[in-house]
C-alpha positions as CSV (number, residue, x, y, z in Angstrom):
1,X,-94.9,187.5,-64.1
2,X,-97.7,188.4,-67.3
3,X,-96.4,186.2,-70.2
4,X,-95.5,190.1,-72.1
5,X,-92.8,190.7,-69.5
6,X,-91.4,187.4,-69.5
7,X,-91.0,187.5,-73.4
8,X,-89.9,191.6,-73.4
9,X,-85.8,190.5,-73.2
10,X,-86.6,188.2,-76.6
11,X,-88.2,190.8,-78.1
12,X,-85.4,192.7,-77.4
13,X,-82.6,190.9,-78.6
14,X,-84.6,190.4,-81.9
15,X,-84.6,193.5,-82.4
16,X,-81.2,194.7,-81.3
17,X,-79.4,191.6,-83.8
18,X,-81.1,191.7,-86.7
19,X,-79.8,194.3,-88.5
20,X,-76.1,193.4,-87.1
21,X,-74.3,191.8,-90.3
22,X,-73.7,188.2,-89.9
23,X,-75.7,187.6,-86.4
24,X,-78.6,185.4,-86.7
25,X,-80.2,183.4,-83.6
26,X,-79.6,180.0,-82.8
27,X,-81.4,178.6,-80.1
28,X,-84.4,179.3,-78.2
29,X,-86.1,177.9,-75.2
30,X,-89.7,178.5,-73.2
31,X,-90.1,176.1,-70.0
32,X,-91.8,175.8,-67.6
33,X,-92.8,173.2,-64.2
34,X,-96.3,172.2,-62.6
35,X,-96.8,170.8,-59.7
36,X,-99.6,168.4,-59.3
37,X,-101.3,166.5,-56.5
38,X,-99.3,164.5,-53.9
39,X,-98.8,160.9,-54.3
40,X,-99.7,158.3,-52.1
41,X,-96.0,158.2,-51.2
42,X,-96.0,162.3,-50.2
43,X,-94.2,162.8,-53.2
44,X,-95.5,166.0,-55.6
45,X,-96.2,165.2,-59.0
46,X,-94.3,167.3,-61.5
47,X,-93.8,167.9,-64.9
48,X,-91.7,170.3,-66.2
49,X,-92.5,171.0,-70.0
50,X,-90.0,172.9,-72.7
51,X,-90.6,174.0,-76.1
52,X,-86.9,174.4,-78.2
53,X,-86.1,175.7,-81.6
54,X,-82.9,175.5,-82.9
55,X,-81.0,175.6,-86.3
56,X,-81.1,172.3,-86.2
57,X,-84.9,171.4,-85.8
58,X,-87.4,172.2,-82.9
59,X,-88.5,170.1,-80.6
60,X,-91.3,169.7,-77.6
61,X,-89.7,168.4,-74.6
62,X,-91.8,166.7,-71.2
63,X,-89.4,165.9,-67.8
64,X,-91.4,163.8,-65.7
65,X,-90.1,163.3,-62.3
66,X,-90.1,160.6,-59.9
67,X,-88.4,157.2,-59.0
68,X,-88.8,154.7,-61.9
69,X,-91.2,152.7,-59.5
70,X,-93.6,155.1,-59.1
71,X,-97.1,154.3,-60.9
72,X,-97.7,158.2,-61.6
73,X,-94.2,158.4,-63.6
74,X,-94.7,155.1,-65.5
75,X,-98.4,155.8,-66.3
76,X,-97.8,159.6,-67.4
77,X,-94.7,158.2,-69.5
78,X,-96.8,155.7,-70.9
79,X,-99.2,158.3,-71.7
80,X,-96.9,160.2,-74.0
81,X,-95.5,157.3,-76.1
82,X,-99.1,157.3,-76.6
83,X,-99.3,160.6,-77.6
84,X,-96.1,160.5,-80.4
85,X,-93.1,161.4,-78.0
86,X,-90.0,158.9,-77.7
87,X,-88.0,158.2,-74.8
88,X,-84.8,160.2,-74.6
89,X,-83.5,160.0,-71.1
90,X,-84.0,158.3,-67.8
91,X,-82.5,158.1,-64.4
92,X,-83.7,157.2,-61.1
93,X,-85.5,160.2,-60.4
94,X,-86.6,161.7,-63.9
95,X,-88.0,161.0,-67.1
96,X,-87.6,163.4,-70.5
97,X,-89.3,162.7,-73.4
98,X,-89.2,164.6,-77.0
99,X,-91.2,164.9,-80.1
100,X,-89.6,166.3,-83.1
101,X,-91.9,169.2,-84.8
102,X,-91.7,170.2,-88.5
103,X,-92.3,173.8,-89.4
104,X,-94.8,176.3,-87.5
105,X,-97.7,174.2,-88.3
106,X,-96.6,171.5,-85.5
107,X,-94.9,174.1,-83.5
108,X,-98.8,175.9,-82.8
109,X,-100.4,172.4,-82.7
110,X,-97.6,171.3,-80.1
111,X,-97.2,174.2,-77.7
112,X,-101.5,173.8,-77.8
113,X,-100.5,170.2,-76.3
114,X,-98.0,171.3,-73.6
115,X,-100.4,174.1,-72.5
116,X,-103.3,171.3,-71.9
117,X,-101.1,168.7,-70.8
118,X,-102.4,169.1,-67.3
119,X,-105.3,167.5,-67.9
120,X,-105.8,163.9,-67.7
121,X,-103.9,161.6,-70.0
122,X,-106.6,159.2,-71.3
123,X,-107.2,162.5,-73.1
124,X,-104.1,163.3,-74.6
125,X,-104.2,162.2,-78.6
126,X,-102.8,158.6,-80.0
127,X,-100.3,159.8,-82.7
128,X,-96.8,158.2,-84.1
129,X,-93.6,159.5,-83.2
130,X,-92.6,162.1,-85.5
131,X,-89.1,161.8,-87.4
132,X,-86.0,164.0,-86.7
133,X,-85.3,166.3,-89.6
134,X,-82.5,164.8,-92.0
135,X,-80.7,168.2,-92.3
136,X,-80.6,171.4,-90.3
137,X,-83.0,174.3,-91.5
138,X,-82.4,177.3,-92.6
139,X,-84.3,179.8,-90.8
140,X,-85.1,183.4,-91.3
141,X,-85.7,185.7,-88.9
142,X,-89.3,186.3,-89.8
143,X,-89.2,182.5,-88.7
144,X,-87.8,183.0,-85.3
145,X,-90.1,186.1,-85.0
146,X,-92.8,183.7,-85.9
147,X,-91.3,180.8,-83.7
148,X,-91.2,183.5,-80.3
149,X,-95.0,184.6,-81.1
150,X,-96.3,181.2,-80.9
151,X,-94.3,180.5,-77.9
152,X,-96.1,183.8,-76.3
153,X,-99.4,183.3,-78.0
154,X,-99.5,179.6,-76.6
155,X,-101.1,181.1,-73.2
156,X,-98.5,178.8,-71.5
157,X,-97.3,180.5,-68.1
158,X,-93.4,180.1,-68.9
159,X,-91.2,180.2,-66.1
160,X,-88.1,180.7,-68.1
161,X,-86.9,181.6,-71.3
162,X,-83.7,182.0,-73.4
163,X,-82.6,183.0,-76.8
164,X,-79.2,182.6,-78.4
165,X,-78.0,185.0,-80.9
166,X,-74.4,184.8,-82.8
167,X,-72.1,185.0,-85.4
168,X,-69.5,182.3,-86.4
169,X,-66.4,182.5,-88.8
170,X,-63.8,179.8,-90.3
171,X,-60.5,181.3,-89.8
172,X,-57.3,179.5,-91.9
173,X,-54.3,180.2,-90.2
174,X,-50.8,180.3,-91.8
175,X,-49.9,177.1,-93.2
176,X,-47.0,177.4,-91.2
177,X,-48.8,178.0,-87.7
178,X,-51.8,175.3,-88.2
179,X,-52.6,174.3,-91.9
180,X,-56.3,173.5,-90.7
181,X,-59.0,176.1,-89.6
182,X,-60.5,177.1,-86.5
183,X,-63.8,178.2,-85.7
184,X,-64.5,181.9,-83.8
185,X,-68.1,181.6,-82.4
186,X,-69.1,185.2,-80.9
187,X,-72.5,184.7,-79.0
188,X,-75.4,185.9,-76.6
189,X,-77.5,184.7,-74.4
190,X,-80.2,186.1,-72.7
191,X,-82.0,184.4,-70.4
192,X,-85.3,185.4,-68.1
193,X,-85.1,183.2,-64.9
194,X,-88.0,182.6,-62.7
195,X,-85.7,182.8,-59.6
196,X,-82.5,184.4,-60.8
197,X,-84.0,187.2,-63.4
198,X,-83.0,188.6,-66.4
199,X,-79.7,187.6,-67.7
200,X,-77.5,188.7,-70.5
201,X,-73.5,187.6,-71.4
202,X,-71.3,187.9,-74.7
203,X,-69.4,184.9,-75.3
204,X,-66.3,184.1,-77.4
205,X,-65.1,180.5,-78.0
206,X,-62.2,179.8,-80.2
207,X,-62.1,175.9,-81.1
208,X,-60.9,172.8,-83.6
209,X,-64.8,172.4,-85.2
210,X,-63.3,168.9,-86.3
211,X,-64.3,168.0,-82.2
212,X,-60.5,167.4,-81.4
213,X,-58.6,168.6,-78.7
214,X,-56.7,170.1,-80.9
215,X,-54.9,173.1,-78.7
216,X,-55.4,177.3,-80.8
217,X,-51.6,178.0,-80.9
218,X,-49.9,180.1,-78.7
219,X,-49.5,183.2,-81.3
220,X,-52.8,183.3,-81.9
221,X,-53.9,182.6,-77.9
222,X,-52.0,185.8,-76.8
223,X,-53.7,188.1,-80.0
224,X,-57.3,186.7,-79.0
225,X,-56.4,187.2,-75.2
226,X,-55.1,191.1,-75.7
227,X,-58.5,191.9,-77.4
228,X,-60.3,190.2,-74.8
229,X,-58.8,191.6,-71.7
230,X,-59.2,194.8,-73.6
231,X,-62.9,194.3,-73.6
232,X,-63.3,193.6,-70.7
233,X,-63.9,189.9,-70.9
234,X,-63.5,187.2,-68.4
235,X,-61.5,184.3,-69.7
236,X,-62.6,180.5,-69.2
237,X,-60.3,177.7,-68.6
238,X,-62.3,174.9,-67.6
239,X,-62.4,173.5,-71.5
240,X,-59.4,172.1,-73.2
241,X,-58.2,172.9,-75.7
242,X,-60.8,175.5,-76.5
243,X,-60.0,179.5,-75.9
244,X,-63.9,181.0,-74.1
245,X,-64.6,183.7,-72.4
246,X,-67.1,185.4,-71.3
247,X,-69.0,189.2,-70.5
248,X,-71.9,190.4,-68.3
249,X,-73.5,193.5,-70.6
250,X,-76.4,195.9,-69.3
251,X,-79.0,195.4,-71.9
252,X,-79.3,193.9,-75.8
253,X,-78.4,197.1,-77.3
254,X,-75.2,197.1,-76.0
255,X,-74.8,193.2,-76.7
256,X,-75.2,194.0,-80.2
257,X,-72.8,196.5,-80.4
258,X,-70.1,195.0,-78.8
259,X,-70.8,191.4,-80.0
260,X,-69.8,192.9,-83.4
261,X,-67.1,194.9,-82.3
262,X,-65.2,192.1,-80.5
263,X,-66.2,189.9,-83.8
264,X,-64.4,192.5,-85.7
265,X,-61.4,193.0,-83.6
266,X,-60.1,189.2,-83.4
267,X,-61.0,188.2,-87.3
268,X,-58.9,190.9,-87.7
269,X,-56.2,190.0,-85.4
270,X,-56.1,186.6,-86.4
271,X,-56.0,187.3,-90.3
272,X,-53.2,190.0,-89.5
């Protein structure tokens, strides 16, 4: 797929949120994996590299896989110590490795690395590892706009890509349900899959932002759950003490629409 389809369901979303009052993005993601030649043990060598930006910093991302014993993982791992990344993860079949970026400036210069990252690593540049940033940033959109263009003008063939758009609320209960607050977090995701497609789902979570399993009481668990079945959405147990659900829509116009209607609906509810 040309790099201008891939990217046409970002581009989408952009637009579709950013006039919608309180929605801003949150996350978004470009990967994608090379294969390389065959080992001496028949093994292909792959790498799989990711580009992330998030409210909370961006960051360039390199999976190396293969056993720990293999000479290709080591050397390549070696390779981008070299080159400023840190360890982050290992198991027995994989690698990941992460350098943090500060501001566009590194962003261009880094997504210029990745796309030349095939070629061989005596090459790559000696450079310290950068720091994480001490406090989230506040971005704009015109910074994700200008965040998503790099990403597309890197000439990188991305396999996948996702962005994450929401809105998120404090909401103080009667001091005689639950004298602390919860936090409503009403999201999308939309996601362009090399093997799976295009994606996009509303989500709704409901939770303690303190971490705890603290349980949403049962008054406000049957409000959130009438507007929900309403709309159509599909709830999710599987987390505790957390209310989620979930909702397959047709296309980011919609998403918008709706992700500020159901937004609406339970603040309302709850504050009732």
């Amino acid at each position: 797929m040309q790099i201008a389809a891939k990217f046409s369901l970002i581009d989408e979303m952009l637009a579709a949120f950013q006039h919608v009052e309180g929605f801003e993005p949150s996350s978004f993601v470009a990967s994608t994996l090379s294969h390389g030649t065959s080992s001496s043990g028949g093994r292909r060598e792959q790498l799989r590299r990711s580009f992330r930006c998030e409210t909370k910093g961006s960051v360039s991302l390199v999976q190396v896989f293969g056993g720990p014993r293999l000479s290709w993982r080591r050397h390549t791992v070696a390779k981008l110590l070299e080159a400023g990344y840190e360890p982050w993860l290992s198991s027995r079949d994989q690698a990941l490795c992460r350098r943090w970026l500060s501001g566009l400036k590194q962003q261009i210069s880094e997504l210029r690395f990745l796309r030349e990252l095939a070629g061989a690593p005596e090459r790559w540049p000696k450079r310290a590892v950068s720091r994480h940033p001490m406090r989230p940033t506040r971005r704009t959109w015109c910074d994700w706009h200008a965040t998503v263009e790099a990403a597309r003008a890197a000439e990188i063939a991305w396999d996948d890509c996702a962005i994450n758009v929401g809105r998120r609320a404090e909401l103080a209960l009667p001091a005689s349900v639950d004298p602390r607050p919860f936090r409503l977090f009403v999201g999308a995701l939309g996601m362009d899959d090399a093997e799976t497609g295009r994606s996009l789902e509303l989500y709704v979570r409901l939770f303690d932002p303190s971490g705890s399993a603290r349980r949403v009481p049962g008054t406000v668990v049957t409000a959130v759950v009438d507007e929900l079945r309403r709309g159509g959405y599909r709830r999710d147990r599987g987390i505790p003490g957390q209310l989620s659900a979930t909702k397959r829509v047709p296309n980011a116009t919609f998403a918008a629409r709706e992700g500020a209607r159901i937004y609406e609906r339970i603040t309302t509810r709850i504050r009732a």
